[in-house]
N, C-alpha and C positions, 0 to 999 in steps of 0.2 A: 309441515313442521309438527311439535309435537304437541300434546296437551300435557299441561305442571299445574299440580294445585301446591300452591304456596300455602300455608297456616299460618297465621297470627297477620292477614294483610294488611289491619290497620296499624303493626308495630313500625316500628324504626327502619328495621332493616326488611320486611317482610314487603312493605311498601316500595322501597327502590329494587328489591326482586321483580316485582311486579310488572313496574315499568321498565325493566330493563327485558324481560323475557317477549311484553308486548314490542317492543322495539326490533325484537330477533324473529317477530313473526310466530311466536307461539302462541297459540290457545293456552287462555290462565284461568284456572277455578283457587279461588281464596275463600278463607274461611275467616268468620267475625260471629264474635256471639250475638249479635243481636244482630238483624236485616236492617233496622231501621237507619243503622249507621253507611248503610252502600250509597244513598246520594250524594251523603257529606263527604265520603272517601272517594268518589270517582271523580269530585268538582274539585276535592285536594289535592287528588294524583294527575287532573285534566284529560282525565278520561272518556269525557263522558257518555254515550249510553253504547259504548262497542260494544258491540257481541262476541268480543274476542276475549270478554271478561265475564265469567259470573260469579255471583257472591253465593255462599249457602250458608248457611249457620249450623255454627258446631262450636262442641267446651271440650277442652282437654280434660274436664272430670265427668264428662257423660259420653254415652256413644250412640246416642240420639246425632244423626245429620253425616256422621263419619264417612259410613257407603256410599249416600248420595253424594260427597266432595270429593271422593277418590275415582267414584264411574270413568271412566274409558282415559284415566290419566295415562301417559308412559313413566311419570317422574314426577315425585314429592319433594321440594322443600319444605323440610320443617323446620320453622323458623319458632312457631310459638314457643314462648315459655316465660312464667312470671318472672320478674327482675326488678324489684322495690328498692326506692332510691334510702328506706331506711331499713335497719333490723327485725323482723315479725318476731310478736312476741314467744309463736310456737311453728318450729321449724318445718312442721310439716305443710303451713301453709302455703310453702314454696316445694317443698320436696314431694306430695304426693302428686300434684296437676306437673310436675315436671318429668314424673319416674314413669307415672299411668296417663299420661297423655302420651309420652314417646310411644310405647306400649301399642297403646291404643289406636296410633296413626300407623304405627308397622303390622297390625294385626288387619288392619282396614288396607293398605295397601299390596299386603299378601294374598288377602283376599280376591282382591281385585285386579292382580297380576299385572303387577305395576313393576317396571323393570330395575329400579332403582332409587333409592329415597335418600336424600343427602341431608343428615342433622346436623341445626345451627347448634354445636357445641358450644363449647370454651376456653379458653386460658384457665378459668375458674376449676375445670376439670384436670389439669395439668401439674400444675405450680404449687399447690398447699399443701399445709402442714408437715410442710418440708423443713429442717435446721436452714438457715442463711447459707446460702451457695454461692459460687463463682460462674464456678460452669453453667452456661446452659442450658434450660431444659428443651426437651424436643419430644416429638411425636411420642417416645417410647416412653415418656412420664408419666404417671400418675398423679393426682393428689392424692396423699396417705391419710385415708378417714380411720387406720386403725390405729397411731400412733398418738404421743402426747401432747402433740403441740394443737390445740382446739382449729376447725374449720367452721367458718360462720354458711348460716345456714343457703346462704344464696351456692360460694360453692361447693357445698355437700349437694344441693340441689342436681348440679349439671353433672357431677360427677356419678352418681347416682343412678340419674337420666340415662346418660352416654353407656356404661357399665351395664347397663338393664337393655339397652338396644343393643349393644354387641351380645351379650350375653341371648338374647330372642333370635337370633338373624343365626347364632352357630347352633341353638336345636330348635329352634320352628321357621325359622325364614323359608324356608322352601325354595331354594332358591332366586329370594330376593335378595338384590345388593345394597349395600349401605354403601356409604360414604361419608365422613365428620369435617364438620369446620371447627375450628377453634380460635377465635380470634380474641385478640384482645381489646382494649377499649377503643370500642367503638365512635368515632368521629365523622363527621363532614356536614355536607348539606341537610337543612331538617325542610320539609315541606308544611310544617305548622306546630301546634303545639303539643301533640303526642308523640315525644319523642325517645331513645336513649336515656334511662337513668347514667352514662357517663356524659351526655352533652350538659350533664346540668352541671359539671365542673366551670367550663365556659361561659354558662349563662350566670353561674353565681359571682365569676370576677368579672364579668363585664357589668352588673348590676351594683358591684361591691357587697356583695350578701355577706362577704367573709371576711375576717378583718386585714386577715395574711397569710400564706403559703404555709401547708404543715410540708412537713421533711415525708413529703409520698411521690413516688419516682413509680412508671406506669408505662406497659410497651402501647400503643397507638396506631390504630389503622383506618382508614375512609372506608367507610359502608359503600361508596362502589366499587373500590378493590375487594371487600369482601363479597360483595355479589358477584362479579366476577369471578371469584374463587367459587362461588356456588355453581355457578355454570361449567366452571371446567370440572368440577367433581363432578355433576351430574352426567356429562356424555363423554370423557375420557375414558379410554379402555382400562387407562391403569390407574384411575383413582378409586375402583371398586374394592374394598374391605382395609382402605387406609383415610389416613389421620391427615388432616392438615390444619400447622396455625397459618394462622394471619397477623400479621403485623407488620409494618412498615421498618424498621430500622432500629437501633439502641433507642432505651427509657427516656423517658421524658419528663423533667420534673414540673410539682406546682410553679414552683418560681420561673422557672423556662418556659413555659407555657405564658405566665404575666409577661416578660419579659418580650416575648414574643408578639404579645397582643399589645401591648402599651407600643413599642416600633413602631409597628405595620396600621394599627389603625387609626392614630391620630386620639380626635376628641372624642369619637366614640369609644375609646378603652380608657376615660380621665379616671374613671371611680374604680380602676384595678389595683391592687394594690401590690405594693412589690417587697413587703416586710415579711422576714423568714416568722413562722409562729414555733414557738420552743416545744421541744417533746412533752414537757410537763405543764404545758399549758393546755396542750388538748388532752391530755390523762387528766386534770383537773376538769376539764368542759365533761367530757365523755361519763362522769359521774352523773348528768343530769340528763346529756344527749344523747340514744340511742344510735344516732346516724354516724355520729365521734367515736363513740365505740365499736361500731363496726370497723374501724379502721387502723387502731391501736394495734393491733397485730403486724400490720403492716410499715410501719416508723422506720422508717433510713433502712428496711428491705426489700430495696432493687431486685425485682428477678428477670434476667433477661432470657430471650429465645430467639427465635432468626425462622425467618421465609423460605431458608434454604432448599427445605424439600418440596414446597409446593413449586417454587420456581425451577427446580431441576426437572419435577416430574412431569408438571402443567407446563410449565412455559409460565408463570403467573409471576408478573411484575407492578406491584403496588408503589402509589403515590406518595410522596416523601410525610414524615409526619407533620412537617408545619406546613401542608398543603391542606393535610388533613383539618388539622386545629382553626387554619383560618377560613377554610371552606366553613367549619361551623357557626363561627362570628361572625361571620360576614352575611349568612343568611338568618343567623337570628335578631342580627339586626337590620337588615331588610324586610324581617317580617314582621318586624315590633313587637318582637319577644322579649324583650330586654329593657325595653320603657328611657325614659329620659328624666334626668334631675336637672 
């Protein structure tokens, strides 16, 4: 089989790459900045001391460790990239480790004559600062970072990223191949507490963190259908120098989501709350809350997309989204992430 070093293993989704490649029988090299984190991650992932896995250390802002984590790979997921559950005060604390870390992992792959490197993109690269739409968007979108309408800095970040690796692959790739995910928010199973800045939608109304639903509608898809999608873009003939979202099916609202979790889980979802919150309640909050105002752009703008082309061209058939959403509650609270009143 093949050798794949995954970036970012102790993330979300970089994690169930992991184990899903060990599973297929591949040799896995991941990257974590610090070593000292490989016992705690291989007893999280139940790994433990296979030789079918090694850890090396490496930072998307240096290129100290990069050669040594790419040696004799055939195939990079790059999963890394920062994703702050609130606004950074200065944009480029997200945008430079996202733009020159892509970079930097395609440069170390080219090198090392790696046949293929598949980036965990975005929806976030797609969808903004866009006027309010109907139509779909799809593969051939963009976010418009030149127009009026402001992009928060997470996705100016991916857009950026994604833009700067196509952009590398058509005059220095040497013929290395990409391939892009774009998924949208990320759900399902978490294996502890370092997870998805979007599972914390879930874990904040299962806690009651929040008082009630703001008017934000959101497409949703299971981190193993997105891993999955990483795997068929990595060794498909025809997913070399194309785009794929990810997403399970039509938007999904706050309240749909409560709605959903109050049904299905009983007394563990008591403290969800199922009250709409008004537009000018959280334009009122967002004056004080940075993590509120990142979101005001988005108030009652649904933008929808579809799997169409991943599953025409992969064959790739994702989990419905309330499998997704309850796969996440259900192991955050299996894990005692969520606490009890």
């Amino acid at each position: 089989m093949s050798k794949v070093l995954v970036t970012g293993g102790s993330g979300f989704i970089g994690s169930h790459c992991i184990l899903e490649l060990l599973k297929a029988g591949h040799q896995v090299h991941t990257t974590v900045r610090n070593l000292k984190r490989e016992p705690e991650l291989r007893a999280l992932l139940g790994v433990g001391d296979t030789n079918d896995l090694t850890f090396f250390a490496a930072d998307l802002e240096a290129d100290a460790g990069w050669s040594s984590a790419v040696a004799g790979c055939d195939y990079i997921l790059h999963v890394a990239s920062p994703f702050p559950a609130s606004v950074p005060k200065d944009e480029n604390e997200l945008i430079i480790p996202a733009r020159e870390g892509a970079l930097r992992v395609l440069r170390a792959a080219r090198d090392a004559g790696v046949k293929r490197v598949v980036l965990t993109s975005s929806f976030a690269a797609i969808g903004y600062g866009h006027p309010p739409q109907t139509a779909p968007f799809t593969e051939e979108s963009w976010t418009d970072l030149s127009g009026t309408i402001p992009v928060a800095p997470y996705q100016k970040s991916k857009t950026l990223a994604e833009r700067a690796a196509w952009d590398f692959i058509a005059s220095e790739g040497n013929g290395l191949e990409l391939s892009v995910v774009n998924p949208v928010g990320v759900f399902g199973p978490v294996f502890g507490p370092d997870y998805a800045t979007s599972i914390l939608i879930v874990e904040r109304l299962l806690k009651g963190n929040i008082p009630g639903c703001p008017n934000l509608a959101f497409g949703i898809v299971d981190v193993r259908d997105v891993v999955s999608l990483h795997l068929l873009a990595m060794t498909h003939p025809a997913a070399a120098g194309e785009r794929f979202l990810a997403v399970a099916g039509d938007n999904m609202s706050f309240l749909e989501i409560a709605k959903l979790l109050k049904t299905s889980l009983g007394t563990a979802a008591k403290r969800v709350p199922l009250r709409s919150i008004p537009d000018w309640v959280l334009r009122v909050f967002a004056l004080v809350d940075r993590q509120a105002r990142g979101v005001l752009p988005e108030l009652g703008n649904s933008k929808s997309c579809s799997h169409e082309k991943a599953s025409h061209v992969l064959g790739w058939s994702p989990r419905s989204k309330e499998e997704a959403i309850l796969a996440t509650a259900e192991s955050l609270i299996r894990l005692g992430l969520v606490g009890n009143k």
